[in-house]
Chimera marker file (.cmm) of the C-alpha trace (Angstrom):
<marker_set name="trace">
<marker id="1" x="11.709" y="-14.259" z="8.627" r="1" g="1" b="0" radius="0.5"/>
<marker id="2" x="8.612" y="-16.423" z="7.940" r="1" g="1" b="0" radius="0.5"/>
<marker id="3" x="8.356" y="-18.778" z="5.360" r="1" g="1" b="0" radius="0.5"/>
<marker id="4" x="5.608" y="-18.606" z="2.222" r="1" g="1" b="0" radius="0.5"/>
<marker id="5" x="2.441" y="-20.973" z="1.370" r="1" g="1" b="0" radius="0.5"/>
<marker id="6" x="4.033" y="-24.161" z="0.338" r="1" g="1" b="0" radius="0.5"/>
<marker id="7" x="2.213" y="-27.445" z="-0.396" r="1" g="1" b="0" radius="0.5"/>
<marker id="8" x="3.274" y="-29.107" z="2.370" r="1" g="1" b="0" radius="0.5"/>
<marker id="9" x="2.081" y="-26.135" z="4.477" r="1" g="1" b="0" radius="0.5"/>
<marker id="10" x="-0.810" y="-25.842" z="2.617" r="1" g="1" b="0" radius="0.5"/>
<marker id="11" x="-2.026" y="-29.719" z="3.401" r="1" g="1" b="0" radius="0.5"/>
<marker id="12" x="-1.016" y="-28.415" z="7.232" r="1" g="1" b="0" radius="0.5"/>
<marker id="13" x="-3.186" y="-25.448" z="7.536" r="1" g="1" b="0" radius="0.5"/>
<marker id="14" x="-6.212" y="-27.064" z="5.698" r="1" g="1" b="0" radius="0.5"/>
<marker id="15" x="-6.343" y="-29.808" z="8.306" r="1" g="1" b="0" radius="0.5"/>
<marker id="16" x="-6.084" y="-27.286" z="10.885" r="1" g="1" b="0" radius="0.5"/>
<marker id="17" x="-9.378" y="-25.671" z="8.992" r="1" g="1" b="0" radius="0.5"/>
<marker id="18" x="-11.121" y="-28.935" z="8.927" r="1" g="1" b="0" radius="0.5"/>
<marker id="19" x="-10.243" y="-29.809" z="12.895" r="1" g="1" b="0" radius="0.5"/>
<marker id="20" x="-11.767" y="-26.408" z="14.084" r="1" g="1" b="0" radius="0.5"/>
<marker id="21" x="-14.766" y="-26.813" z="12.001" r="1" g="1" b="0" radius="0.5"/>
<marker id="22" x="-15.176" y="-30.338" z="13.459" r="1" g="1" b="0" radius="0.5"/>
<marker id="23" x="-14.633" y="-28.820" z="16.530" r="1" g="1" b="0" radius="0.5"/>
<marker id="24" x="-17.204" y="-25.771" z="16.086" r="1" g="1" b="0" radius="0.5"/>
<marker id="25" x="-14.671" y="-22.945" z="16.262" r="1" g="1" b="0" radius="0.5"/>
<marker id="26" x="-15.166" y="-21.359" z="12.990" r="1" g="1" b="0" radius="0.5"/>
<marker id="27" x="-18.524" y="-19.393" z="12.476" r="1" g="1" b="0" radius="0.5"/>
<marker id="28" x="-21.088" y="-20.895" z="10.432" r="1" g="1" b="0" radius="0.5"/>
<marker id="29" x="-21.652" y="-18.074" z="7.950" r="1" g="1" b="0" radius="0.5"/>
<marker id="30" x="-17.802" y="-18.623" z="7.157" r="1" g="1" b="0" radius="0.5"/>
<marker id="31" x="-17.110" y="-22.101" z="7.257" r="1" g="1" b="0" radius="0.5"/>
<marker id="32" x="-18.691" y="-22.612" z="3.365" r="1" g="1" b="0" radius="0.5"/>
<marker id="33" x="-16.727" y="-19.371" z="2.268" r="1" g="1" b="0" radius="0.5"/>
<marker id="34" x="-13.632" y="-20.496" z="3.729" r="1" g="1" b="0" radius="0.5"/>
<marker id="35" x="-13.589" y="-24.000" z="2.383" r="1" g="1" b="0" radius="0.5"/>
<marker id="36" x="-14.030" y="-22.483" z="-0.913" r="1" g="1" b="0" radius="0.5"/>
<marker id="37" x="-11.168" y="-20.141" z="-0.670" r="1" g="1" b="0" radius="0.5"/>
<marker id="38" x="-9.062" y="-22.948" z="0.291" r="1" g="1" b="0" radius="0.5"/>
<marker id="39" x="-9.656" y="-24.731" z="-2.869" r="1" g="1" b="0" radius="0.5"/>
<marker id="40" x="-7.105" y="-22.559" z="-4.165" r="1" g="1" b="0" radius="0.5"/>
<marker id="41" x="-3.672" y="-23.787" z="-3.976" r="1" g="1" b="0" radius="0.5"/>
<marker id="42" x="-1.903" y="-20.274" z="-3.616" r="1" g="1" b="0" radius="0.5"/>
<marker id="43" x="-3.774" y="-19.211" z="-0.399" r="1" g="1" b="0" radius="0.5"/>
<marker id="44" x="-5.221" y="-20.413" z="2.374" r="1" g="1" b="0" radius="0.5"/>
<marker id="45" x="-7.216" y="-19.046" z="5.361" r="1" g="1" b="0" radius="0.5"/>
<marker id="46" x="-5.421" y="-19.405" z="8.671" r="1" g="1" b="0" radius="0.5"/>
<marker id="47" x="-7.680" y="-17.769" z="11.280" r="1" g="1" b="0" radius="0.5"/>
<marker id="48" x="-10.944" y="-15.851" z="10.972" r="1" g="1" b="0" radius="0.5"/>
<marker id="49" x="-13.296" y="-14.172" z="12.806" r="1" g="1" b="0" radius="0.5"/>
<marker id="50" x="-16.403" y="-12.746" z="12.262" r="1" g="1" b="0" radius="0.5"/>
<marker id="51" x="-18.213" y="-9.807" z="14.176" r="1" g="1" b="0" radius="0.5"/>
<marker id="52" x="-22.067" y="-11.785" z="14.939" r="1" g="1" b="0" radius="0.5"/>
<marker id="53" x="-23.324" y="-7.656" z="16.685" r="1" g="1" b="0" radius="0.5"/>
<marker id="54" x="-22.899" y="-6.331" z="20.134" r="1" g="1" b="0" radius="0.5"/>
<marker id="55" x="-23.629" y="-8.873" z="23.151" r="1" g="1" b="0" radius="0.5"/>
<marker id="56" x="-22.999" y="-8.075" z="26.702" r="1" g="1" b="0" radius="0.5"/>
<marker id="57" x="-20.350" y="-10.512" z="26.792" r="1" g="1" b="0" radius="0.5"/>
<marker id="58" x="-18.352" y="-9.359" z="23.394" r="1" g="1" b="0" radius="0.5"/>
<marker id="59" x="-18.634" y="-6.045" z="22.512" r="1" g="1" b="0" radius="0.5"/>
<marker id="60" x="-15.155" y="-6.482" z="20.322" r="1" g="1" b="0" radius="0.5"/>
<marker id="61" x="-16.727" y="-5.323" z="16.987" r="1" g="1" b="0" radius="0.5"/>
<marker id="62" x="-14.248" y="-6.838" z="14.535" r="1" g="1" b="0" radius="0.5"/>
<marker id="63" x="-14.021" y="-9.137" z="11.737" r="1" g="1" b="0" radius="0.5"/>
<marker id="64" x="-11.288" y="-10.327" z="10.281" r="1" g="1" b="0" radius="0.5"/>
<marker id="65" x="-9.086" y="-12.506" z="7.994" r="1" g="1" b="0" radius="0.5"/>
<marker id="66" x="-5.606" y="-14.018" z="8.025" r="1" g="1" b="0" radius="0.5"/>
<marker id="67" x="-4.859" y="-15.510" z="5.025" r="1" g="1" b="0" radius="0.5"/>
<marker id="68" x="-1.192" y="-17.014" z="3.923" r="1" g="1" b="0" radius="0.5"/>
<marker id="69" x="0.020" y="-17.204" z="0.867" r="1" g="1" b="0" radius="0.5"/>
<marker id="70" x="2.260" y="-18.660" z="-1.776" r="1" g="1" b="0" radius="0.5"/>
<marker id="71" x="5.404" y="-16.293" z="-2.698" r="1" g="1" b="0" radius="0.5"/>
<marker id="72" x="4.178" y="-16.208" z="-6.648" r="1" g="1" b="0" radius="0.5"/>
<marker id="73" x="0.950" y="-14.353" z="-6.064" r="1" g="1" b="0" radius="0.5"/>
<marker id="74" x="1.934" y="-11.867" z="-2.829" r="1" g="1" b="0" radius="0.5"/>
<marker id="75" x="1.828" y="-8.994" z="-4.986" r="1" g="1" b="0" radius="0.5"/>
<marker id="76" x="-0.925" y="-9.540" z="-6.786" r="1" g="1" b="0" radius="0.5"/>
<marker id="77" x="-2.730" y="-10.305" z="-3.961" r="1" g="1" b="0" radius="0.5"/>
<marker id="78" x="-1.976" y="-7.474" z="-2.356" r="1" g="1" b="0" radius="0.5"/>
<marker id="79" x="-2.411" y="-5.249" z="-4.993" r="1" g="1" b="0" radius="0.5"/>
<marker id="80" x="-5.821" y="-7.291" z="-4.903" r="1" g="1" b="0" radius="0.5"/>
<marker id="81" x="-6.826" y="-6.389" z="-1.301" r="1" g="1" b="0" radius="0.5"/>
<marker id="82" x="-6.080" y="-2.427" z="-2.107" r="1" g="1" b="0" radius="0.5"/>
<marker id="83" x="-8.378" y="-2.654" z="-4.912" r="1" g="1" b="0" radius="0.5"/>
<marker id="84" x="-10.711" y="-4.293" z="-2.111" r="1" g="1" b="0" radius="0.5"/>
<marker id="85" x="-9.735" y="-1.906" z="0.479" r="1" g="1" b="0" radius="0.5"/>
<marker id="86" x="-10.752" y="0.668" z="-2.006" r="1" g="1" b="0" radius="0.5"/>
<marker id="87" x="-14.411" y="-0.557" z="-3.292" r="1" g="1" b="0" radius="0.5"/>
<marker id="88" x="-15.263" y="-0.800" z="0.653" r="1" g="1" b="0" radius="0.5"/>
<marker id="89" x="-13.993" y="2.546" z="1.463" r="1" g="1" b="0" radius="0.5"/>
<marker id="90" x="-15.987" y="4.078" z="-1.953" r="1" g="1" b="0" radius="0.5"/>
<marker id="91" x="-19.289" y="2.280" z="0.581" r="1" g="1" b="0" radius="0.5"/>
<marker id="92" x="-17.814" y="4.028" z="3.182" r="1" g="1" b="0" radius="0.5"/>
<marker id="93" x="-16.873" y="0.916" z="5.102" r="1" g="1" b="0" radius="0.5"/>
<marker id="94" x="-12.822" y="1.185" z="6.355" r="1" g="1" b="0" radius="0.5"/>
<marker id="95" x="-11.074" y="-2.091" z="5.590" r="1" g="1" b="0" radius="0.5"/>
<marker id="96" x="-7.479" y="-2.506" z="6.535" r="1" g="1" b="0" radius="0.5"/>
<marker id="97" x="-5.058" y="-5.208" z="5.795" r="1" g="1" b="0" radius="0.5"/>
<marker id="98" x="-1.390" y="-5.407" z="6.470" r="1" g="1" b="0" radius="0.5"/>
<marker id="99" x="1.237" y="-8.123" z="5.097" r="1" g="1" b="0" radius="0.5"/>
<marker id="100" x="2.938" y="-9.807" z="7.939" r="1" g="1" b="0" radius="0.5"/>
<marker id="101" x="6.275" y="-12.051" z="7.340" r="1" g="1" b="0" radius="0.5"/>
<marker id="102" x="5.694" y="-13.806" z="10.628" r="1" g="1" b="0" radius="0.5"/>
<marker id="103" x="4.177" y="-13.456" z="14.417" r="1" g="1" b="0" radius="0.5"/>
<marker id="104" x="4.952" y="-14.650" z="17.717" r="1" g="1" b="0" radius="0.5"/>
<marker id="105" x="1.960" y="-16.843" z="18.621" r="1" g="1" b="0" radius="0.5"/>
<marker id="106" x="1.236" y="-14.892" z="21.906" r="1" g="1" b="0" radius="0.5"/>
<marker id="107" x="-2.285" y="-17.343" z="22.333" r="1" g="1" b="0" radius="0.5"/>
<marker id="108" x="-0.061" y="-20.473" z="22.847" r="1" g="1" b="0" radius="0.5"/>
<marker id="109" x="-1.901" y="-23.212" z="25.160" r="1" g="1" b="0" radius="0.5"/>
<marker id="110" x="-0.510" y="-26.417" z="24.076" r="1" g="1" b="0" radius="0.5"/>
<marker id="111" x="-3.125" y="-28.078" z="25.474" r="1" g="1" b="0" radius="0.5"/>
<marker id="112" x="-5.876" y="-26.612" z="23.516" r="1" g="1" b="0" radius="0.5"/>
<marker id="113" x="-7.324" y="-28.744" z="20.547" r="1" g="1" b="0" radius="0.5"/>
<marker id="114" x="-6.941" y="-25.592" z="17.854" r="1" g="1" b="0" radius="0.5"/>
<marker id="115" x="-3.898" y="-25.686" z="16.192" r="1" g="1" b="0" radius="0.5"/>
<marker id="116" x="-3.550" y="-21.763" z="15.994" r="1" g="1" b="0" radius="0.5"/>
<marker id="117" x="-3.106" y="-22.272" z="19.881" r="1" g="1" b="0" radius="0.5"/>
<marker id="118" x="-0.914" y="-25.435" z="20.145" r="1" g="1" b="0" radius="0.5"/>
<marker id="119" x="1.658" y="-24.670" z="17.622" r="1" g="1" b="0" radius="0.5"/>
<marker id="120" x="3.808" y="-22.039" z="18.311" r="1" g="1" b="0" radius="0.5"/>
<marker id="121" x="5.530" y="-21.985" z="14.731" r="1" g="1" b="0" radius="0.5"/>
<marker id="122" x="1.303" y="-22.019" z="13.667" r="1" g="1" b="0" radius="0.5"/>
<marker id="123" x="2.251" y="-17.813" z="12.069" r="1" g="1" b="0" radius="0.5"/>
<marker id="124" x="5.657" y="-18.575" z="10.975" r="1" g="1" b="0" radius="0.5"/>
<marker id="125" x="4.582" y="-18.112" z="7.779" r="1" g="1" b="0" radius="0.5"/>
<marker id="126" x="3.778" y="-14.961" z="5.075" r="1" g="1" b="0" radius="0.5"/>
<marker id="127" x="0.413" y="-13.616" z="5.827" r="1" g="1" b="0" radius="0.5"/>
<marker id="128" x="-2.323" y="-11.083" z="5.579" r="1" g="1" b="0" radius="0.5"/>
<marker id="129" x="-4.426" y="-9.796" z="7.960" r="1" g="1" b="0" radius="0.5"/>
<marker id="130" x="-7.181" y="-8.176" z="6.560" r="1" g="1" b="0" radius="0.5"/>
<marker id="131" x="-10.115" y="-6.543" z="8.936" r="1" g="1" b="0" radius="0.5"/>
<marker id="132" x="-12.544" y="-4.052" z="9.501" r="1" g="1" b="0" radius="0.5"/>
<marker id="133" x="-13.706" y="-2.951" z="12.817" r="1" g="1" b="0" radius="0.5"/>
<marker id="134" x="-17.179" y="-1.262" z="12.923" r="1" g="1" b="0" radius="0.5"/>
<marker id="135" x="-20.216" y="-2.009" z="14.690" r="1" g="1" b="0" radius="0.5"/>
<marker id="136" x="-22.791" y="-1.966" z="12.184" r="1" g="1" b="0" radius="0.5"/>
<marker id="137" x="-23.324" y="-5.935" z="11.434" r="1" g="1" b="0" radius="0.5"/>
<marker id="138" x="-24.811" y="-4.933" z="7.856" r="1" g="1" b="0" radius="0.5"/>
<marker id="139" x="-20.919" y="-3.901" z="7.016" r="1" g="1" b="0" radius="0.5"/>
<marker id="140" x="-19.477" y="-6.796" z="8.014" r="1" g="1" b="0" radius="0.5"/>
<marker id="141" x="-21.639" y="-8.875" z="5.750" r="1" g="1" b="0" radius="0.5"/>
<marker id="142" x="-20.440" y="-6.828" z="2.884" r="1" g="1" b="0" radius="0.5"/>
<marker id="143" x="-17.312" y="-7.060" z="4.023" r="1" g="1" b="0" radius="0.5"/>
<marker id="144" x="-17.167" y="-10.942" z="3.857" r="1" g="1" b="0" radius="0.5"/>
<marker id="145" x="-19.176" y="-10.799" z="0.419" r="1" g="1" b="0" radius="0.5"/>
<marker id="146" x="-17.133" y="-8.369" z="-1.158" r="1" g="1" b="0" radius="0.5"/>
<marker id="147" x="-13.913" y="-10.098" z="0.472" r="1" g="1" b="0" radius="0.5"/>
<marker id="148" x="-15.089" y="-13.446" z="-0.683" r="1" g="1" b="0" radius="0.5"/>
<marker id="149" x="-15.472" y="-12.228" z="-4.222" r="1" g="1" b="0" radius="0.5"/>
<marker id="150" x="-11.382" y="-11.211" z="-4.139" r="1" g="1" b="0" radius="0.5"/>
<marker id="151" x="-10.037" y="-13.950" z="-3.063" r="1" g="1" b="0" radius="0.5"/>
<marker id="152" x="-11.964" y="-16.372" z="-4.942" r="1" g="1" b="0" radius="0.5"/>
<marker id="153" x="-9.921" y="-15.048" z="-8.073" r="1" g="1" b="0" radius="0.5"/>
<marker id="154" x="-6.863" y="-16.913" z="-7.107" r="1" g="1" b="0" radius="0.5"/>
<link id1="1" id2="2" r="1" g="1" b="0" radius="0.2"/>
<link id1="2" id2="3" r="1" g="1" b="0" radius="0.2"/>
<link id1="3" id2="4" r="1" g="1" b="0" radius="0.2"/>
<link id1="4" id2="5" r="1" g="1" b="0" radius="0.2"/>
<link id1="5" id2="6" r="1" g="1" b="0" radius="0.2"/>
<link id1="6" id2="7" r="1" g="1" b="0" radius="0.2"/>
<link id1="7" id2="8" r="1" g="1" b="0" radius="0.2"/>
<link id1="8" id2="9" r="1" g="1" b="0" radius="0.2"/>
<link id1="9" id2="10" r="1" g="1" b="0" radius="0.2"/>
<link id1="10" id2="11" r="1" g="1" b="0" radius="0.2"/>
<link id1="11" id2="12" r="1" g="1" b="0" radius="0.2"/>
<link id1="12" id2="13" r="1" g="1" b="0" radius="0.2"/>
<link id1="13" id2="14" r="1" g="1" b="0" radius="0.2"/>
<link id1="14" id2="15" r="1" g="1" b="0" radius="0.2"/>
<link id1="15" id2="16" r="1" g="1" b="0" radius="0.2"/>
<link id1="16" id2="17" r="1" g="1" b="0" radius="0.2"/>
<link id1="17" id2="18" r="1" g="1" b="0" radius="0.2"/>
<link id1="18" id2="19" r="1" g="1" b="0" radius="0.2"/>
<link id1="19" id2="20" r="1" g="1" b="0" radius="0.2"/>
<link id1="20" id2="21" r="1" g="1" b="0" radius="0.2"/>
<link id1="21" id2="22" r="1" g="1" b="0" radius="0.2"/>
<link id1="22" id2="23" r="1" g="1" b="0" radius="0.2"/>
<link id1="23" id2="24" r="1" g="1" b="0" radius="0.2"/>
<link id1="24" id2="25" r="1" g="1" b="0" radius="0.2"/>
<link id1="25" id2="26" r="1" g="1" b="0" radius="0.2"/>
<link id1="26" id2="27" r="1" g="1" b="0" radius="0.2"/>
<link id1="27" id2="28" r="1" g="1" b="0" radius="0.2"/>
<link id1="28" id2="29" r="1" g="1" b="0" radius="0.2"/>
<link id1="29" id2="30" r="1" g="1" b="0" radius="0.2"/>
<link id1="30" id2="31" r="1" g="1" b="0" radius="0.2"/>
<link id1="31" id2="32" r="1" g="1" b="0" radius="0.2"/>
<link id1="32" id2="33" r="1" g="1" b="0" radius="0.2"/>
<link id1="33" id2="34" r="1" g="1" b="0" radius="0.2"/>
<link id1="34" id2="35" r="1" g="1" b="0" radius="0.2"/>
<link id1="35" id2="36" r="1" g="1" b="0" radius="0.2"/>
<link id1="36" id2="37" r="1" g="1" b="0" radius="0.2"/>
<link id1="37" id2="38" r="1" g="1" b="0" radius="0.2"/>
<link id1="38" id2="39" r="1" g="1" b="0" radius="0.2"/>
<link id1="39" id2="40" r="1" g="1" b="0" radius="0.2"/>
<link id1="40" id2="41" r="1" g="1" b="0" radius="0.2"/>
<link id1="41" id2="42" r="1" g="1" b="0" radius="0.2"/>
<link id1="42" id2="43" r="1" g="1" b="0" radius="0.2"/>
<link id1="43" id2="44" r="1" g="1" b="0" radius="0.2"/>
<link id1="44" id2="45" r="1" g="1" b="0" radius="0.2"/>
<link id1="45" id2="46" r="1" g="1" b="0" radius="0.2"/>
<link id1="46" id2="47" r="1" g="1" b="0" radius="0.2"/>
<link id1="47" id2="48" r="1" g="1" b="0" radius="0.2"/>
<link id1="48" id2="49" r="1" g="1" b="0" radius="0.2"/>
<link id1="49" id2="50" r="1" g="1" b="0" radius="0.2"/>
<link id1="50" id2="51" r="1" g="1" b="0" radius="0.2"/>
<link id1="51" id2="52" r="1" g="1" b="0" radius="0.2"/>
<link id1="52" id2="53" r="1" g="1" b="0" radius="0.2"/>
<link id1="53" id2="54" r="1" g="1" b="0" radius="0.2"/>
<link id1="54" id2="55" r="1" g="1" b="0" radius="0.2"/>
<link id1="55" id2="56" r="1" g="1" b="0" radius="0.2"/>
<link id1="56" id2="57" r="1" g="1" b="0" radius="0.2"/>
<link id1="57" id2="58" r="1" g="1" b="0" radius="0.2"/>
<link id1="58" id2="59" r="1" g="1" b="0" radius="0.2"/>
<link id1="59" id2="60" r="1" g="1" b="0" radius="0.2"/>
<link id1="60" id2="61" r="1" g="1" b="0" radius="0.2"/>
<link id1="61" id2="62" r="1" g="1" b="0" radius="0.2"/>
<link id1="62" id2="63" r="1" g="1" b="0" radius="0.2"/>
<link id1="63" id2="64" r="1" g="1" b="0" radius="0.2"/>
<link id1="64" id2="65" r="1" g="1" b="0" radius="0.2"/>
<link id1="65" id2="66" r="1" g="1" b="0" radius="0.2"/>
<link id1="66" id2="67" r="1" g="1" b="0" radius="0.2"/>
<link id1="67" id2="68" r="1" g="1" b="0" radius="0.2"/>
<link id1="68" id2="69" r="1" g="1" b="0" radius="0.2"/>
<link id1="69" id2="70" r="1" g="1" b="0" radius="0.2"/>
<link id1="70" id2="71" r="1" g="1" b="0" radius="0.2"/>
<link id1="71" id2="72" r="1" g="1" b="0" radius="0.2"/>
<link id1="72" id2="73" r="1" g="1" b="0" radius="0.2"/>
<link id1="73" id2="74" r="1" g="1" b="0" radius="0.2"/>
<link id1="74" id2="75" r="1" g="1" b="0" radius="0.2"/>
<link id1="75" id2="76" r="1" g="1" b="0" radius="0.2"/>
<link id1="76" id2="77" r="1" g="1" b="0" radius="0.2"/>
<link id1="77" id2="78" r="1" g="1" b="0" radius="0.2"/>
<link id1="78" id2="79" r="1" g="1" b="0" radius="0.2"/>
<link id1="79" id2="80" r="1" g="1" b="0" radius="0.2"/>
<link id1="80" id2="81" r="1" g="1" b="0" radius="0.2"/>
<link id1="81" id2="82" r="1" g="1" b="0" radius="0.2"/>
<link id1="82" id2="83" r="1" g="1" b="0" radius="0.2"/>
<link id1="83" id2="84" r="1" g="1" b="0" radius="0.2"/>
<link id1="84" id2="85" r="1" g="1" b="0" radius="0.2"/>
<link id1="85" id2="86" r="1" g="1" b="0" radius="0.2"/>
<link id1="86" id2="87" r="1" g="1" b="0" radius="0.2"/>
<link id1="87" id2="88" r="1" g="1" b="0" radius="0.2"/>
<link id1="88" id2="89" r="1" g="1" b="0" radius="0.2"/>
<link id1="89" id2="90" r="1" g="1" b="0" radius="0.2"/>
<link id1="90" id2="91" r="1" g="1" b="0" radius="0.2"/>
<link id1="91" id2="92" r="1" g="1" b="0" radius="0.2"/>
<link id1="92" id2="93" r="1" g="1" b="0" radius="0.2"/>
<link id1="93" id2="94" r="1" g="1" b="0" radius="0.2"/>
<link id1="94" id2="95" r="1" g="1" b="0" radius="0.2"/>
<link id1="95" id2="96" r="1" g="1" b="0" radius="0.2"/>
<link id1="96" id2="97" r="1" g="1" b="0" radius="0.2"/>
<link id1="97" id2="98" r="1" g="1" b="0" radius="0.2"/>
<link id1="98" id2="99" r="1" g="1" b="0" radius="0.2"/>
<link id1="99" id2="100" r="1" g="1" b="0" radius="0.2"/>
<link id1="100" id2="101" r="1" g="1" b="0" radius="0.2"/>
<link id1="101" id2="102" r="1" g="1" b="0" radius="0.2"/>
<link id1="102" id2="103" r="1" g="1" b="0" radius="0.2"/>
<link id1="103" id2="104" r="1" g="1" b="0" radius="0.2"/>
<link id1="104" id2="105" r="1" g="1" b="0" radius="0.2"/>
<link id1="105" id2="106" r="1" g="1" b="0" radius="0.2"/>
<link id1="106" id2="107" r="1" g="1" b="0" radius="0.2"/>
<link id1="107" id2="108" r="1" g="1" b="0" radius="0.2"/>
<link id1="108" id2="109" r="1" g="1" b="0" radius="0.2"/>
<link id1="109" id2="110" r="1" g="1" b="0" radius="0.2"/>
<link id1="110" id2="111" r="1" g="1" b="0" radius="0.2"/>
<link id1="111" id2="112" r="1" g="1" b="0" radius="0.2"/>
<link id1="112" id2="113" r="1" g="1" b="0" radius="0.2"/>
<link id1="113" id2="114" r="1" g="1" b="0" radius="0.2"/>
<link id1="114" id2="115" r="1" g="1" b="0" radius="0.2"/>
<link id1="115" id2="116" r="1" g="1" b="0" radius="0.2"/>
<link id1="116" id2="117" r="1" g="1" b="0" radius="0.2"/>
<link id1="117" id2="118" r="1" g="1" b="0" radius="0.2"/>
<link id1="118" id2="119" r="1" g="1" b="0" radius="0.2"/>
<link id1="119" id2="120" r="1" g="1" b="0" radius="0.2"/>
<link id1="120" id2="121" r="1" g="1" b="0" radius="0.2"/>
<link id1="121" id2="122" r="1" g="1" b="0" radius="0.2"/>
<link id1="122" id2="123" r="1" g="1" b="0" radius="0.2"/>
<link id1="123" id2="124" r="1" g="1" b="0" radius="0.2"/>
<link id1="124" id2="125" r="1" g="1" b="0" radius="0.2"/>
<link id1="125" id2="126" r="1" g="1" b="0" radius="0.2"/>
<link id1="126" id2="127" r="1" g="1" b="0" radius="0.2"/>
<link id1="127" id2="128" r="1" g="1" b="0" radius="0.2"/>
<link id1="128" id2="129" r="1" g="1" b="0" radius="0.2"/>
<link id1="129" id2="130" r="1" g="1" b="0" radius="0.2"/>
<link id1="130" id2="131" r="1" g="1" b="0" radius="0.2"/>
<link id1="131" id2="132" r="1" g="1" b="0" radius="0.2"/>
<link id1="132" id2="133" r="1" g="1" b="0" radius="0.2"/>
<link id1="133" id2="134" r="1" g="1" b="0" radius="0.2"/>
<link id1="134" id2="135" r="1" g="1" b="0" radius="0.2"/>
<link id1="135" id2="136" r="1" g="1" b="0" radius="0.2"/>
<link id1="136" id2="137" r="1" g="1" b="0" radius="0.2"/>
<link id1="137" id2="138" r="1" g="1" b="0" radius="0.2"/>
<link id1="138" id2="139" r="1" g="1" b="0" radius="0.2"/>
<link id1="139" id2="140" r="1" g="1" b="0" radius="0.2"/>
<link id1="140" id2="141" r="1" g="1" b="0" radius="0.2"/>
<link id1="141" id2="142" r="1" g="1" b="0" radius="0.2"/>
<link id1="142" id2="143" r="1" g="1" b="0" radius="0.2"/>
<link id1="143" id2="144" r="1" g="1" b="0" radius="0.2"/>
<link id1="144" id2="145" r="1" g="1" b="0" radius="0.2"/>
<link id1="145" id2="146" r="1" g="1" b="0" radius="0.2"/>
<link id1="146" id2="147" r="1" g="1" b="0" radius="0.2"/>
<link id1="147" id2="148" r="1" g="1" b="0" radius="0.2"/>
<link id1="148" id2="149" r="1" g="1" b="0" radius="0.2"/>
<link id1="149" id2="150" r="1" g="1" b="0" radius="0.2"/>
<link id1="150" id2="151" r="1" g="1" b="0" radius="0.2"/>
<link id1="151" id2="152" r="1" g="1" b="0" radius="0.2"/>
<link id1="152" id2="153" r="1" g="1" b="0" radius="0.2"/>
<link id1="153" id2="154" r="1" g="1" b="0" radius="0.2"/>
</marker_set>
């Protein structure tokens, strides 16, 4: 059973944040969006990625967020994200997100510099993952907008 956003956890994953965009790992349409997010103390982004269109060496067409939280606002954030999940479907853009209480960290490689690879315990924690897979790039930007706009409320 994972543990929720705390704020010793939260000073742990927002140096983790700060380390991978010193490092160039986070995308640069996110990093400002993700920062800002993080300014709340009730959630905080623990992984992202965002789908840039098809190239011949990634044709995975998905974007998505994992985002931890503190135990005080899991339910209205998730009540939250199916309000979200429902504005993008009304654009006819399919969002799903799913509330996990932990997950085996089955990218381990201690010897990487990101901490979502070096620490095995890095998902011990309450989390959602929230994503949409679709290959039309315009959707993903209204994805991030529209998901930016939620989670700035808390």
């Amino acid at each position: 059973m994972g543990i929720y956003l705390t704020p010793e956890l939260k000073t742990y994953y927002y140096k983790c944040l700060e380390e991978a965009i010193d490092a160039n790992e986070i995308d640069n349409g996110l990093k400002e969006m993700l920062l800002a997010i993080s300014k709340s103390p009730n959630i905080q982004p623990i992984l992202s990625r965002r789908y840039q269109g098809y190239n011949e060496q990634n044709d995975w067409s998905v974007s998505n967020l994992y985002i931890a939280f503190a135990e005080n606002i899991g339910l209205s954030l998730e009540s939250a994200l199916n309000d979200f999940a429902g504005e993008m479907k009304s654009k006819f853009i399919k969002v799903d997100f799913v509330h996990l209480p932990r997950m085996e960290n089955s990218n381990l490689n201690v010897s990487s510099k990101a901490c979502w690879k070096k620490d095995k315990d890095y998902f011990e924690i309450h989390f959602f993952v929230i994503d949409l897979e679709n290959k039309e790039l315009s959707k993903h930007t209204i994805f991030w907008d529209n998901l930016f706009t939620t989670l700035k409320a808390f």
